[in-house]
VMD Tcl script that builds the backbone (N, CA, C; Angstrom):
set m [mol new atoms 255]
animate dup $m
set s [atomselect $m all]
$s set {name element resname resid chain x y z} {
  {N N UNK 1 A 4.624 0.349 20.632}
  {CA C UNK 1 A 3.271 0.275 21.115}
  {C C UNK 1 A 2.384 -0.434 20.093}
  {N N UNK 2 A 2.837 0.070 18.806}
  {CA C UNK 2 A 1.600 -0.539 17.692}
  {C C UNK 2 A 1.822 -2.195 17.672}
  {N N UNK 3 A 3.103 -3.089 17.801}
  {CA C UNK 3 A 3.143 -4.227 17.958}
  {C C UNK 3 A 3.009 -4.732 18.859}
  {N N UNK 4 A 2.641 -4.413 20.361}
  {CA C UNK 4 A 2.287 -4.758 21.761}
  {C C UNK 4 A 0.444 -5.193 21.379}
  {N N UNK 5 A -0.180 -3.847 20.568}
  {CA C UNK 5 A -1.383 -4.295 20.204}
  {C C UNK 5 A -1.908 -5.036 19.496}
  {N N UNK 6 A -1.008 -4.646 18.024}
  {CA C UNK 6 A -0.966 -5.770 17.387}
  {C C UNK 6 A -0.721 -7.351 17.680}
  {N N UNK 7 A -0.618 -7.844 18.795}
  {CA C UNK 7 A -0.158 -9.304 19.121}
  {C C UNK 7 A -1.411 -9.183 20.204}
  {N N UNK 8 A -2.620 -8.461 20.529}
  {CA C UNK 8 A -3.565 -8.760 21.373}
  {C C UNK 8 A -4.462 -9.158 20.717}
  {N N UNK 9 A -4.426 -8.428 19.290}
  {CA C UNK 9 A -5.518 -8.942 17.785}
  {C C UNK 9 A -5.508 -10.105 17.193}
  {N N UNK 10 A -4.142 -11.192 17.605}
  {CA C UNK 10 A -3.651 -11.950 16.316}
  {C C UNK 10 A -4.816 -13.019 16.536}
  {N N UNK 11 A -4.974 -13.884 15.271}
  {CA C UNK 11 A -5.661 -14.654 15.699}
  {C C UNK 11 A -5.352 -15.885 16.684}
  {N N UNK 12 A -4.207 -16.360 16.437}
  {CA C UNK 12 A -3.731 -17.622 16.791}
  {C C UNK 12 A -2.626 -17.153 17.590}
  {N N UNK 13 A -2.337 -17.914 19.162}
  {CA C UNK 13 A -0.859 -17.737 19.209}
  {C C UNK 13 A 0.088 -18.424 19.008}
  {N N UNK 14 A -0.443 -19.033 18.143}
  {CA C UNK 14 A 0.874 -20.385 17.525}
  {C C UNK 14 A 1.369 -20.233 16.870}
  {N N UNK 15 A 0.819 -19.217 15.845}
  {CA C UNK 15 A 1.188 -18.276 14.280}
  {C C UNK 15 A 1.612 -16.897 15.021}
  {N N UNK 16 A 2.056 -17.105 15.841}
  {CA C UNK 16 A 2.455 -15.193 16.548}
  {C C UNK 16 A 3.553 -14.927 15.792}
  {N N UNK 17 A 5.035 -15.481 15.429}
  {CA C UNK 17 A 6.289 -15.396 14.988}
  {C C UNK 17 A 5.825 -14.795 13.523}
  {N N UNK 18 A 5.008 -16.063 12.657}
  {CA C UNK 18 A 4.787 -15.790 11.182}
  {C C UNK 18 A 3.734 -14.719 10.958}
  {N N UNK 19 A 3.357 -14.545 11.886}
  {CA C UNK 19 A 2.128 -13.047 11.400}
  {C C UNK 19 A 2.858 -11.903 12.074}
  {N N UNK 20 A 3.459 -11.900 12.600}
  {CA C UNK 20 A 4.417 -10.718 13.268}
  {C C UNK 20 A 5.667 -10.172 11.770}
  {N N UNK 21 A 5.866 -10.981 11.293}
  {CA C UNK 21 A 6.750 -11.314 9.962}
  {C C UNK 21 A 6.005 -10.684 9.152}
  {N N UNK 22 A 4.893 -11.389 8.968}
  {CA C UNK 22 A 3.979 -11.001 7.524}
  {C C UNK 22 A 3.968 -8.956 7.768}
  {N N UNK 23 A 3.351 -9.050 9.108}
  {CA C UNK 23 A 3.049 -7.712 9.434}
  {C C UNK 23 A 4.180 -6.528 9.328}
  {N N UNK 24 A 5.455 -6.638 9.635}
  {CA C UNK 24 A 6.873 -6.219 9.506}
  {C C UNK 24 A 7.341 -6.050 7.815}
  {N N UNK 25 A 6.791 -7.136 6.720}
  {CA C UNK 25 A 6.931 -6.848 5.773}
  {C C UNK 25 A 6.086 -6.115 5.091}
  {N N UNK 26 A 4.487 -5.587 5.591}
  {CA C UNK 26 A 3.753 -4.857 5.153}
  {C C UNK 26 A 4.297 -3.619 5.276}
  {N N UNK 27 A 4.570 -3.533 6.654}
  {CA C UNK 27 A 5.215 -2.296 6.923}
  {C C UNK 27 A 6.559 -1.594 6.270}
  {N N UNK 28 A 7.500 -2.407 6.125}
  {CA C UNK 28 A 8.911 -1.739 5.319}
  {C C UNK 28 A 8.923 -1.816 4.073}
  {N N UNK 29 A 8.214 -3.121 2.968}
  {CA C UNK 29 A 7.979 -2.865 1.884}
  {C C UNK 29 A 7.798 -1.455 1.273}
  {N N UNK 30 A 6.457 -0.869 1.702}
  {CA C UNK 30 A 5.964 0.250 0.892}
  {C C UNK 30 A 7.583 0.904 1.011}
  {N N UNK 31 A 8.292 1.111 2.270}
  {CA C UNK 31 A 9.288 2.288 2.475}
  {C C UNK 31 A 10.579 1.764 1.294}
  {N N UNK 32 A 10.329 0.769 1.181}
  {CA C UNK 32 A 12.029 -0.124 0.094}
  {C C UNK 32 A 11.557 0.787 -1.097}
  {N N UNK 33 A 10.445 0.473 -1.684}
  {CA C UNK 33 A 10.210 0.015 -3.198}
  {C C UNK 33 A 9.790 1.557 -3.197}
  {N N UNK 34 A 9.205 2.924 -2.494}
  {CA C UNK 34 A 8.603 3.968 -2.298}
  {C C UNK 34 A 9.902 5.007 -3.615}
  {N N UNK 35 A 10.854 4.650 -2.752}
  {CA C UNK 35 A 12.276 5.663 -3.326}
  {C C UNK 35 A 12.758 4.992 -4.835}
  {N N UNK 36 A 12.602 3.853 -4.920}
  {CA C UNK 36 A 12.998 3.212 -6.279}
  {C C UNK 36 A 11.859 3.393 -7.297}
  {N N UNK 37 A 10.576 3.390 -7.125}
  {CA C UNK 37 A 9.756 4.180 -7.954}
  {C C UNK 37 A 9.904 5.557 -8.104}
  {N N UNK 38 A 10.091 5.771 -7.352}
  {CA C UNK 38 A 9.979 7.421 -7.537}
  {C C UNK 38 A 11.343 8.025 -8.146}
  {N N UNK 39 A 12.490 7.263 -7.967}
  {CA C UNK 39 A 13.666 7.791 -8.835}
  {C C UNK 39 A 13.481 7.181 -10.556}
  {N N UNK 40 A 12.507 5.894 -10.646}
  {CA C UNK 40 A 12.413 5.616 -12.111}
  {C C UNK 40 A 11.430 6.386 -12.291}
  {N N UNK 41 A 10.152 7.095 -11.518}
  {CA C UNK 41 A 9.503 7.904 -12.571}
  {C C UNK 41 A 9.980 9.421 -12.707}
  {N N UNK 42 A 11.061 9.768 -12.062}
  {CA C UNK 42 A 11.444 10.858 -11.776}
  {C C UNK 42 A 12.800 10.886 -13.205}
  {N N UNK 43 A 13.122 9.607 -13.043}
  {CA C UNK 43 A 15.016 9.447 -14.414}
  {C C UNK 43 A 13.673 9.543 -15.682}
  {N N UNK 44 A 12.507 8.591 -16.006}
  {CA C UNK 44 A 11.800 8.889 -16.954}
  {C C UNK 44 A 11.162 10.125 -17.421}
  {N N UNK 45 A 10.149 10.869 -16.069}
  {CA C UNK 45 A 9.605 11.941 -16.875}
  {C C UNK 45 A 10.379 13.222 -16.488}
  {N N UNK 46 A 11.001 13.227 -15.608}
  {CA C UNK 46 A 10.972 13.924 -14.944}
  {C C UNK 46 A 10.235 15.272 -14.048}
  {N N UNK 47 A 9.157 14.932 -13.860}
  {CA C UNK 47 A 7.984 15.849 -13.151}
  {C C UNK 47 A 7.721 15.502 -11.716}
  {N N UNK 48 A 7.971 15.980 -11.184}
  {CA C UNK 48 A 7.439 15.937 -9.567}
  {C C UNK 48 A 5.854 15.665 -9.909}
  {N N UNK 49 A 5.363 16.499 -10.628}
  {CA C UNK 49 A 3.659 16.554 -10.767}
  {C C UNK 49 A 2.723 15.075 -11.501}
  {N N UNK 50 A 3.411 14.272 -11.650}
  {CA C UNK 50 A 3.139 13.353 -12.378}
  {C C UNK 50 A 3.928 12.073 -10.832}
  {N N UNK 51 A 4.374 12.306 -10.344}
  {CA C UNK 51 A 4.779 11.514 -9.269}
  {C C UNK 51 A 3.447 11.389 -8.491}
  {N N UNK 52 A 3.779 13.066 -7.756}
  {CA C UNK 52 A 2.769 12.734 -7.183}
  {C C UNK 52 A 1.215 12.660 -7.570}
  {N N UNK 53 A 0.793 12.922 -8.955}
  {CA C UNK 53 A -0.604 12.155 -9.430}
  {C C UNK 53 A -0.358 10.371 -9.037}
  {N N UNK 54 A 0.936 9.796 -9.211}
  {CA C UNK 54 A 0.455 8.353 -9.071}
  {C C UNK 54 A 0.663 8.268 -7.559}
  {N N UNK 55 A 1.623 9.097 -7.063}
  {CA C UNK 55 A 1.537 8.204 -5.624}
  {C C UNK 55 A -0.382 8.829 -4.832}
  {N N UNK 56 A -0.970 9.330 -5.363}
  {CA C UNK 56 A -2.092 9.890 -4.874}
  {C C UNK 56 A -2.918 9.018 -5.557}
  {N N UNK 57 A -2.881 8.495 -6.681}
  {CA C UNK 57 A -3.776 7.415 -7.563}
  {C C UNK 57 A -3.510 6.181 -6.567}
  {N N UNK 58 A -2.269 5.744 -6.236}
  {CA C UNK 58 A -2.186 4.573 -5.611}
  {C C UNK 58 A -3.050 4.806 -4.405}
  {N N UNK 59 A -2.693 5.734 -3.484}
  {CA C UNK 59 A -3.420 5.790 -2.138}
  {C C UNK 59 A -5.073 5.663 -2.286}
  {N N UNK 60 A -5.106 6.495 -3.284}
  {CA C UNK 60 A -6.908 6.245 -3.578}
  {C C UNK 60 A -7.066 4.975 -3.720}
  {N N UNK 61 A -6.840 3.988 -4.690}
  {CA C UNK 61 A -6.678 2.532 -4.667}
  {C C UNK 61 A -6.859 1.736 -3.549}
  {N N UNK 62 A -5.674 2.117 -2.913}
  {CA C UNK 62 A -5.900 1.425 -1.626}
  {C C UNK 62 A -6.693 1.517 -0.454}
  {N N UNK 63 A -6.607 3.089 -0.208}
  {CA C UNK 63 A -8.298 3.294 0.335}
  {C C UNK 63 A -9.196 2.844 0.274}
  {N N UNK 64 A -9.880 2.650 -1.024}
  {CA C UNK 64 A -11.107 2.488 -1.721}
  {C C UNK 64 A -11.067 1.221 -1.253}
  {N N UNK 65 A -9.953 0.181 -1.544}
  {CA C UNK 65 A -10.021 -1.045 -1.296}
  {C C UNK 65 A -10.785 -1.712 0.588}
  {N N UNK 66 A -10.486 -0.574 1.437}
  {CA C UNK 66 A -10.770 -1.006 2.677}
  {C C UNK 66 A -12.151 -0.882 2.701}
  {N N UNK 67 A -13.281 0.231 1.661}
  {CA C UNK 67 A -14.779 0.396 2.026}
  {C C UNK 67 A -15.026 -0.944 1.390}
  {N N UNK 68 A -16.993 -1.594 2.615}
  {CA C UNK 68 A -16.895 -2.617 2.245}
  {C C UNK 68 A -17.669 -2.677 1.108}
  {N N UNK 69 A -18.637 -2.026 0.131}
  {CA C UNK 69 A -19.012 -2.084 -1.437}
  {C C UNK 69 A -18.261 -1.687 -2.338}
  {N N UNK 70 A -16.822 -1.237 -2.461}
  {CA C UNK 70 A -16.110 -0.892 -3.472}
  {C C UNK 70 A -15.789 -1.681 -4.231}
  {N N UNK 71 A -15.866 -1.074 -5.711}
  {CA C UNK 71 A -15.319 -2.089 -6.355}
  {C C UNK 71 A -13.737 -2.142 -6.394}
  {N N UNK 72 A -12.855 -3.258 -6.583}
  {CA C UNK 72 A -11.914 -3.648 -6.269}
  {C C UNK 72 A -10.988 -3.274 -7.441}
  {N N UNK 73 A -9.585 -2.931 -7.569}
  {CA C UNK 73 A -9.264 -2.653 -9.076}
  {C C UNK 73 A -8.514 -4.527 -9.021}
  {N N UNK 74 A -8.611 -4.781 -10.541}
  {CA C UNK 74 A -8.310 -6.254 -10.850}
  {C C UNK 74 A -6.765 -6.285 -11.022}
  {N N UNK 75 A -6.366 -4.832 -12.188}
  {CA C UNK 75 A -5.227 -4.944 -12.670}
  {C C UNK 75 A -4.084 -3.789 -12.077}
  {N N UNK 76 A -2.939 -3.481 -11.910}
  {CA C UNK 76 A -2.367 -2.609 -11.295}
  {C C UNK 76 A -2.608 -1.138 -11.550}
  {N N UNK 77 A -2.934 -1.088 -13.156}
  {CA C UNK 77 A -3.579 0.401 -13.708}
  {C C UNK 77 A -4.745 0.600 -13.746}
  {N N UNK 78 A -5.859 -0.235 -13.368}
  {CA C UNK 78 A -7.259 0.123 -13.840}
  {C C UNK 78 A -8.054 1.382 -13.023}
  {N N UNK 79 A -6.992 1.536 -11.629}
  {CA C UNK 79 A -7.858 2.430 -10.875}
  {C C UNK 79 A -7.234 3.801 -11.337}
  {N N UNK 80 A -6.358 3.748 -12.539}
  {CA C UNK 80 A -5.459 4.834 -12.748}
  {C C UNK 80 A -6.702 6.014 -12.676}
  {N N UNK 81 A -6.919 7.344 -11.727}
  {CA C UNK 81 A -7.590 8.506 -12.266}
  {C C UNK 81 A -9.221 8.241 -12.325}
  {N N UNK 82 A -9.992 6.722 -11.663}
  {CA C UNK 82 A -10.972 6.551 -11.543}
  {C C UNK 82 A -11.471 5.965 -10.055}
  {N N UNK 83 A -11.953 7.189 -9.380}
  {CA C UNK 83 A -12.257 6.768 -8.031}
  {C C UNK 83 A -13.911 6.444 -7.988}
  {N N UNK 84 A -14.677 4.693 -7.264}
  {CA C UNK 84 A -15.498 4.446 -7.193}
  {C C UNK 84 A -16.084 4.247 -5.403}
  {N N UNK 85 A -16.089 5.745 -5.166}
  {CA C UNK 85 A -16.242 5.778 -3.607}
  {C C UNK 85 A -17.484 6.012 -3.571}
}
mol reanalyze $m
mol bondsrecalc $m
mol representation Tube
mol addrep $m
């Protein structure tokens, strides 16, 4: 259903194939790379509690990123533990 809608939004239908792509890799990325972080911060510190502080730091990040006056983080750590909502 979500890609039936998604292809009523696109802009172009000439680019339907390559934005259908782009969109497919937004989507499975996070799920690839999700388990391979989390087993290197898990072989490093080993703390569940420190996992999930970053996977909750990231989500804030990215949140923040969708309001439209936020400031933006520049570098991959800067939003570490500082939310500007």
């Amino acid at each position: 259903m979500d890609v039936a809608l998604i292809t009523l939004v696109l802009p172009s239908a000439n680019n339907r194939a390559k934005d259908l792509g782009s969109i497919n890799i937004a989507k499975t990325l996070p799920q690839s790379l999700g388990p391979v972080i989390a087993a290197l911060v898990m072989s490093a510190f080993h703390s569940y509690t420190l996992l999930f502080i970053i996977g909750g730091d990231r989500s804030a990040c990215i949140a923040s990123s969708f309001f439209p006056n936020s400031s933006k983080p520049s570098a991959p750590g800067e939003c570490l533990l500082r939310l500007d909502i």
